[in-house]
N, C-alpha and C positions, 0 to 999 in steps of 0.2 A: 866234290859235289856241293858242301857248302861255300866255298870258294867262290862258284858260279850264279848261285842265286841269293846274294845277300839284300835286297833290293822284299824278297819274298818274305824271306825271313824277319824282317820289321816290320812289315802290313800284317803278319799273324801272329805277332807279341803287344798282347792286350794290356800291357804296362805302356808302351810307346805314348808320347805325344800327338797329339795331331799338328798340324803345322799350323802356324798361326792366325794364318785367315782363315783358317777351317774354326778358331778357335773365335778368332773375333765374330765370324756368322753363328755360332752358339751361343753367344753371349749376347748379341740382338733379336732374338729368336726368345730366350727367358726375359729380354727388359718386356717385350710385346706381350708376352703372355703374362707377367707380372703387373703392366699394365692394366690389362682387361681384368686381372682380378680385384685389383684397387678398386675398377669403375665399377666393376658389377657389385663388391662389397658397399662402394659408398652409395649406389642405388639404392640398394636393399632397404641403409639405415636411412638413407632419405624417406623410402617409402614410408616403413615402421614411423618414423620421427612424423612423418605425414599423416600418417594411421592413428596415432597418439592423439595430433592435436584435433584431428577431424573428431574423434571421440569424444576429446574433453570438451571441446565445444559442443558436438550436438550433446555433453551432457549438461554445460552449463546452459544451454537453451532450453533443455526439457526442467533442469533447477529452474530458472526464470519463466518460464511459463508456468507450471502450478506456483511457484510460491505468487507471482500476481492474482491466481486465480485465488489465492488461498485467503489474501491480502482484500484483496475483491469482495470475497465473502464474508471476512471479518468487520470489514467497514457497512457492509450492506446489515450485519448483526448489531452493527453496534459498538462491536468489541476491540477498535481501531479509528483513527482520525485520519484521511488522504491530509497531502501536503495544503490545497485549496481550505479544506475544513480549518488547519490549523493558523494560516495565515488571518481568516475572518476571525476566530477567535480570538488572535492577538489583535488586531484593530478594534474586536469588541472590548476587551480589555482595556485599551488605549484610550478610547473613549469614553467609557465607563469611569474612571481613574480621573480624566480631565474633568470632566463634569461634577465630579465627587469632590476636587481637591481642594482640602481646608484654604479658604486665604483672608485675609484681613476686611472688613465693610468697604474701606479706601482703595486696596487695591482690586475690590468686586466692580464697582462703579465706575472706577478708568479702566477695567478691560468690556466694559459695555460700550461705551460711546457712549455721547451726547442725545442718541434721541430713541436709547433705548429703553425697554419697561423692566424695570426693577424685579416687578414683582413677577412676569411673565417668566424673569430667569431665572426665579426662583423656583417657581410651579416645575419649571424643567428639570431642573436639578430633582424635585419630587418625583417628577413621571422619569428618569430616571433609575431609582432606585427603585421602585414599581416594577419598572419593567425587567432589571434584575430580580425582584421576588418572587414576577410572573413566569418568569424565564422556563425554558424546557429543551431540552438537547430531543429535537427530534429522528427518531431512526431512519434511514431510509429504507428498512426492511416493512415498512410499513407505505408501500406505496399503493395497494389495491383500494378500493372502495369502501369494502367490509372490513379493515382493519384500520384505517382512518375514523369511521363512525363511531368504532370501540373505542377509539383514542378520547374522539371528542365527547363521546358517553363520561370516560373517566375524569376529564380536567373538569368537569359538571362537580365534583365530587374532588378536584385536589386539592390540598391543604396547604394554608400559606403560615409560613414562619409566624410567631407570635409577633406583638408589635414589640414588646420589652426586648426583643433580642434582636433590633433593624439595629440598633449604634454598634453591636458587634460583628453587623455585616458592613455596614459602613464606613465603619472605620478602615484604613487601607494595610495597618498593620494588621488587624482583627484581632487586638487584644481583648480579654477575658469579659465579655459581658457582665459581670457581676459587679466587674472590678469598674467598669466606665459608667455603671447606672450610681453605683455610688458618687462618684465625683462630677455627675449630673445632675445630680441633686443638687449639690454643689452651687454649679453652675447657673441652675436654675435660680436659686436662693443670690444669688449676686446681682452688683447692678448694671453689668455687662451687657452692652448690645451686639459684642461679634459671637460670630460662630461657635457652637460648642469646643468640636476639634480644633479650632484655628487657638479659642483660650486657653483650653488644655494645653497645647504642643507648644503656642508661642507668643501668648498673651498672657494676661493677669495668673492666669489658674495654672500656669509653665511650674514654677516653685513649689505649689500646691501638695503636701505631707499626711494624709489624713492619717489619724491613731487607729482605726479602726482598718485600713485598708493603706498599707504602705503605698509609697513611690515607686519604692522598689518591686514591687510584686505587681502593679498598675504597668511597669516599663517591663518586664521580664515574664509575664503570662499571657503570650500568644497562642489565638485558637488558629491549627491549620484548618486553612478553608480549600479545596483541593481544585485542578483544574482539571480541564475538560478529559485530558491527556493521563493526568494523575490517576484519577478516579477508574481507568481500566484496572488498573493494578486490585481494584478491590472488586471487579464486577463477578459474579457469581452467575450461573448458568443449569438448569439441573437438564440431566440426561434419561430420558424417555423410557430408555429401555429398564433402565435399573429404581430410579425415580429416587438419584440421590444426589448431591449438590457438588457441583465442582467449580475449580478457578479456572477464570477463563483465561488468565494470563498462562499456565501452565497444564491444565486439564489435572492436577490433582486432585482430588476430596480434600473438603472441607472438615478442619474439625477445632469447636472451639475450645481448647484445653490451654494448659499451662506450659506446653511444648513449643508452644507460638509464639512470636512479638510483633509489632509493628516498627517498622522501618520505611526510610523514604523510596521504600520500591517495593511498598505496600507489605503483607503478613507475608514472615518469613519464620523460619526455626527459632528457637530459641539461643541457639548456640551459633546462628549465623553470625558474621563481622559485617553485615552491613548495617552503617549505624543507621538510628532514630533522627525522625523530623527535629526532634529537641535536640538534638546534638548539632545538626546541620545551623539550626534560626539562631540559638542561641550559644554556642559552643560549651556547651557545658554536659558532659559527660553523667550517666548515672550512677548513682551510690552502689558502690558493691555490696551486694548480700552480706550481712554477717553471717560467718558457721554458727550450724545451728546442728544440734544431733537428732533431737526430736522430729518425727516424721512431719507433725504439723507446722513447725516453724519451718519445714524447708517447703512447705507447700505455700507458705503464705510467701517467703521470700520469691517462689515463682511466682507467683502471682503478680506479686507486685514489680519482677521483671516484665513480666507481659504485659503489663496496663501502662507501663511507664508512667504514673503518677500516682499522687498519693491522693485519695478521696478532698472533696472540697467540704467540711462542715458547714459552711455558711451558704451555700449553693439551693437548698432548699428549704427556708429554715421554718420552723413552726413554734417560735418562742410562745407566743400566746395559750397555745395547749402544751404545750411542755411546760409550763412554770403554773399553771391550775391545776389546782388539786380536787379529787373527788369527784362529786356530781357538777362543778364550775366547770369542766371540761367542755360537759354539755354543750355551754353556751357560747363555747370558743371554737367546737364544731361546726365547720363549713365547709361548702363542695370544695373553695381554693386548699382547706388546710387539710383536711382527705387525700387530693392529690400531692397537695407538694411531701405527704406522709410514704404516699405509695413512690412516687419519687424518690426520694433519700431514702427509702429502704432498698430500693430495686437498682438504681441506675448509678449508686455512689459505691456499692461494693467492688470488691477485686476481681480481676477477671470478667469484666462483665464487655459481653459482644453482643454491639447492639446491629442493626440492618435498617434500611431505607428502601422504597421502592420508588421510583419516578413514575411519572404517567403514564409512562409506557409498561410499567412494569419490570425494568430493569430492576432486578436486586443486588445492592451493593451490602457489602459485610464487612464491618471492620470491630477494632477495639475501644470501646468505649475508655477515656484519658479525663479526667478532670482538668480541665483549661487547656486544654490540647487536642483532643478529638472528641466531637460529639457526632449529634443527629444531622446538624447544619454542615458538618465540614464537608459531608459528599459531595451534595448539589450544590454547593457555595452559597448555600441560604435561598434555594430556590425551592418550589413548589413542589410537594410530596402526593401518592397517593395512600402510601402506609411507614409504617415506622414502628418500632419499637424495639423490644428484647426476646434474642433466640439462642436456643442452645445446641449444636448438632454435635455428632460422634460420628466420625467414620464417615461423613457425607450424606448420614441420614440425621431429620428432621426430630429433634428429640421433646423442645418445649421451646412455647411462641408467649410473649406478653404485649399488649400494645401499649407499653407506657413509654411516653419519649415529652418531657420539659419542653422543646424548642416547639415542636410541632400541636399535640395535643389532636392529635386527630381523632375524629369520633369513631365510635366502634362499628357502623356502617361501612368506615374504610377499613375496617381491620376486617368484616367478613368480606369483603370483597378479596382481599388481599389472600383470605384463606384460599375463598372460591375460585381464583387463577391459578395458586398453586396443583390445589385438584388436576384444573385445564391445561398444566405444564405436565401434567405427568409426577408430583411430586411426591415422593413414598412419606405417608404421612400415617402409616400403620401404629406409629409407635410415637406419636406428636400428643403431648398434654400441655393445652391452657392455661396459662398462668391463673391464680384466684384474682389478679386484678382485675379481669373482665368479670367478674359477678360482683364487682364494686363498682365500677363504671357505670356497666349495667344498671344498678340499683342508683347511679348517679343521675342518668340520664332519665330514670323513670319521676326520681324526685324532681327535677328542672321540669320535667312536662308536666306534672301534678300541680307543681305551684305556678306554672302560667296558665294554666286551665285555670284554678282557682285565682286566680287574681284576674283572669277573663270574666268569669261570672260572676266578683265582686264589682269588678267598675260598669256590668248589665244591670246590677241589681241597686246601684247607687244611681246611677243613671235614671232608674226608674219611678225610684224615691220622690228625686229632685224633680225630674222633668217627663211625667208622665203623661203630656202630651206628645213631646219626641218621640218615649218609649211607644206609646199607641199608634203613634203616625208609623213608626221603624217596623211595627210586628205588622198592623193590618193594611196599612196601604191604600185606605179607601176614606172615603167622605169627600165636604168641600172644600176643607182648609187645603188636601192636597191637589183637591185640582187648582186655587188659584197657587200654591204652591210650582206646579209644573204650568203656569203660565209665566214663569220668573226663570229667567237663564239662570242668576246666582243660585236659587233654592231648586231646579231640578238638577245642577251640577253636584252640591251637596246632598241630594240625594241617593243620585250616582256612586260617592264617594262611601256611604254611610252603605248600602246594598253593596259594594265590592267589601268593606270591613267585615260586615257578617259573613259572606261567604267566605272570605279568610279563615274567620274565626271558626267556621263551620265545618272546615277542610283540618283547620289546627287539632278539633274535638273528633273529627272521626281517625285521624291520625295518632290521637293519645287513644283511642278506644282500640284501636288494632293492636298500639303497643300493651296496652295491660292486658287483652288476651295473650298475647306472646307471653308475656313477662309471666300471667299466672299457670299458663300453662307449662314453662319449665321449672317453675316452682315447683309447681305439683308431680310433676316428673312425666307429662301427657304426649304424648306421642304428638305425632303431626305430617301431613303428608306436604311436597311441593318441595321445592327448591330451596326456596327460605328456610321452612320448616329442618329441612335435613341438615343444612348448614348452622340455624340456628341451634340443635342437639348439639351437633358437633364440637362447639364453642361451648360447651358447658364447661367449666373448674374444676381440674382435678380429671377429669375424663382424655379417653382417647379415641382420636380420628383416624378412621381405617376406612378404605375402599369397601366399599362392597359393588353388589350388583345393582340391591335395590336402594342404594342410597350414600349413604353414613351409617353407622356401626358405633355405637357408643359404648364406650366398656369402663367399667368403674374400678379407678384406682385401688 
């Protein structure tokens, strides 16, 4: 039986081969199907690889669209320069710079040409640097009607650089103004007809060694003066809801302690490694702290990391009352030697951070540096509408002084300055006055005293001598003045003589408004109005707190 069907017997032994073509058809059969799995796997990562990059793109499109919106808005603040902005700035710069550049009387007059005015390129070179002092970085968040009007309310009232510190904005290194007034003198005292800067740099006064003010200190004491772009790095912002001050470069709070420093990318830690402006201009590295164990000597050595410089003594000097003794003091007492007192005690110490406001009210806040950063270095020497010395903790508003050397702004801009703070929202609960506004103050009331009185002594000398003037100026009547006002010349001067009184008459109700002021916070008198609550507020030694109905005075 097995004999007969061997044929059956291999078709149902499941170890058997199949024969080969059965074999090669199974093996075309898995390439096809192995195939289709390749293609459908490398579909899939195509898809996925597809799906990835569709992603990352619409995510870097949604990145690129707010950060322009973001960008958008920062510039529209203020707190940013487009590429257009930055380009006119350097052209202004460029400009600025050519027009300014020291150069010899000889080479002044062959780059004029033959039939040009001398003198007319001079006045230029003047309107010039004018127009730098006048200068203002205007916002374009300020494009409506009503906040243009406030604008130009305030430059009514902005404050220009003092004239003793233009050679330190002029000069294109902007070395130390203290240090070039000295060797102007100089200058002056010579019998040189070129240029200041051109004799200094590379004329007669080049070699020039004074004992009192080295070369070396004259070549190595540059003030930074910051540019458009710089200046964000120190812009300051406060926030509405909390009414405390932040950087607008990083939205942190502010605070001005010994944990800080200034570096060329504006306040940074104390213990950052980005070095200082002085390291960059000048390559010279700062003195290491000596160990100190004492708590106070490690507080002065921070200190004096965070200011990067050492106080200037000769910066505001008062030799004439310093070297009198007794009641000769008296007589060496004046409004300049009062200020340059409150000066050198306030603005020469360690650690001391001063602020700037522009006319817009931007406020910038940095470290006050002897011969390295002052009040001028924000706006590059341009027009201010407040200034002086503040102290915050924490991003709240702790004590405000308005004293600042470069500027001298009057205390009108320092309430104003307070009274936008208020309008910003700024937590001012815990804000005390320096005592130099109850000096000012009492400055400002002496300077109006003695021009009233020296108004009513040249009416009253006036009167003496030529008391027919005087009778014709009070009553105005008879026949001398009608052939008088038959005379073009004598009714023009009488025109001129009725505008002078009314001056004078506007000067006297404006001192009379101030000594009720002035005696009324003497006396300690209340007062209603805007002014009034603002003026309490600005009292010495007191603090500024919101209220409902006004200002809140509270005594230290």
């Amino acid at each position: 039986m097995d004999e007969s069907h061997p044929e059956a017997d291999k078709q149902s032994d499941p170890l058997t081969l199949p024969p080969p073509e059965k074999l090669k058809e199974i093996a075309a059969k898995q390439d096809v199907q192995a195939q289709k799995i390749r293609e459908r796997r490398a579909a899939q990562a195509h898809a996925r690889a597809s799906l990835a990059t569709e992603r990352r793109t619409n995510a870097a499109e949604l990145i690129q669209r707010n950060y322009r919106g973001y960008r958008q808005r920062r510039q529209m603040q203020g707190y940013a320069l487009d590429p257009s902005t930055r380009w006119l700035e350097a052209l202004k710069e460029a400009k600025y710079h050519c027009a300014t550049q020291p150069r010899s009387r000889a080479e002044h007059h062959a780059s004029l040409g033959p039939n040009a005015n001398p003198t007319l390129a001079r006045w230029k070179r003047v309107g010039a640097v004018v127009r730098r002092a006048d200068s203002d970085d205007t916002s374009a968040s300020e494009g409506d009607q009503q906040a243009r009007l406030k604008k130009a309310e305030r430059e009514k009232y902005a404050r220009r650089m003092g004239l003793e510190y233009f050679l330190e904005m002029v000069d294109h290194n902007h070395r130390y103004g203290s240090s070039l007034r000295r060797y102007h003198q100089e200058w002056k005292n010579s019998d040189t007809k070129e240029n200041f800067f051109y004799w200094l740099d590379y004329g007669e006064g080049k070699e020039l060694d004074l004992e009192d003010r080295p070369r070396s200190r004259l070549d190595t004491e540059f003030v930074r003066y910051l540019s458009r772009e710089e200046r964000q790095h120190y812009l300051v912002h406060i926030n509405k809801e909390d009414g405390l001050f932040y950087w607008a470069k990083d939205g942190k709070p502010v605070s001005t302690s010994t944990e800080f420093k200034d570096s060329i990318n504006g306040i940074v830690p104390a213990d950052d490694s980005t070095p200082t402006w002085r390291e960059v201009s000048t390559g010279q590295k700062p003195e290491p702290s000596p160990p100190s164990s004492s708590s106070s000597s490690s507080d002065d050595s921070s200190s004096l990391h965070s200011t990067g410089s050492h106080p200037d003594p000769t910066e505001y000097p008062n030799t004439s009352l310093h070297t009198a003794k007794g009641l000769h003091k008296l007589h060496h007492l004046t409004t300049s030697t009062l200020m340059n007192h409150l000066l050198r005690t306030a603005t020469t110490k360690k650690n001391t951070w001063i602020f700037v406001a522009d006319t817009s009210f931007r406020l910038y806040i940095g470290i006050k540096q002897s011969g390295a950063f002052q009040h001028s270095s924000f706006l590059h020497g341009s027009r201010i509408s407040a200034a002086g010395i503040l102290k915050i903790k924490r991003g709240q508003l702790r004590k405000l002084s308005p004293l600042s050397g470069h500027y001298a702004p009057p205390l009108r801009n320092f309430r104003e300055f307070v009274r936008s703070l208020k309008e910003a929202g700024a937590d001012l609960s815990r804000c005390s006055i320096s005592r130099a506004y109850a000096v000012l103050l009492g400055l400002e009331g002496y300077l109006g005293v003695k021009r009233q009185v020296k108004s009513v002594e040249q009416r009253v000398i006036g009167g003496l001598f030529h008391p027919g003037d005087e009778k014709k100026r009070t009553d105005g009547v008879g026949e001398e003045e009608g052939d008088a006002d038959r005379s073009g010349s004598l009714a023009a001067e009488r025109r001129q003589s009725k505008q002078r009184e009314e001056k004078e008459a506007q000067e006297r109700k404006k001192e009379k408004r101030w000594s009720v002021r002035f005696k009324k916070r003497v006396s300690g008198a209340g007062g209603d109005g805007r002014q009034a609550d603002t003026d309490a507020a600005l009292q010495p030694g007191s603090l500024v707190k919101d209220g409902q109905g006004g200002v809140e005075v509270k005594k230290e």
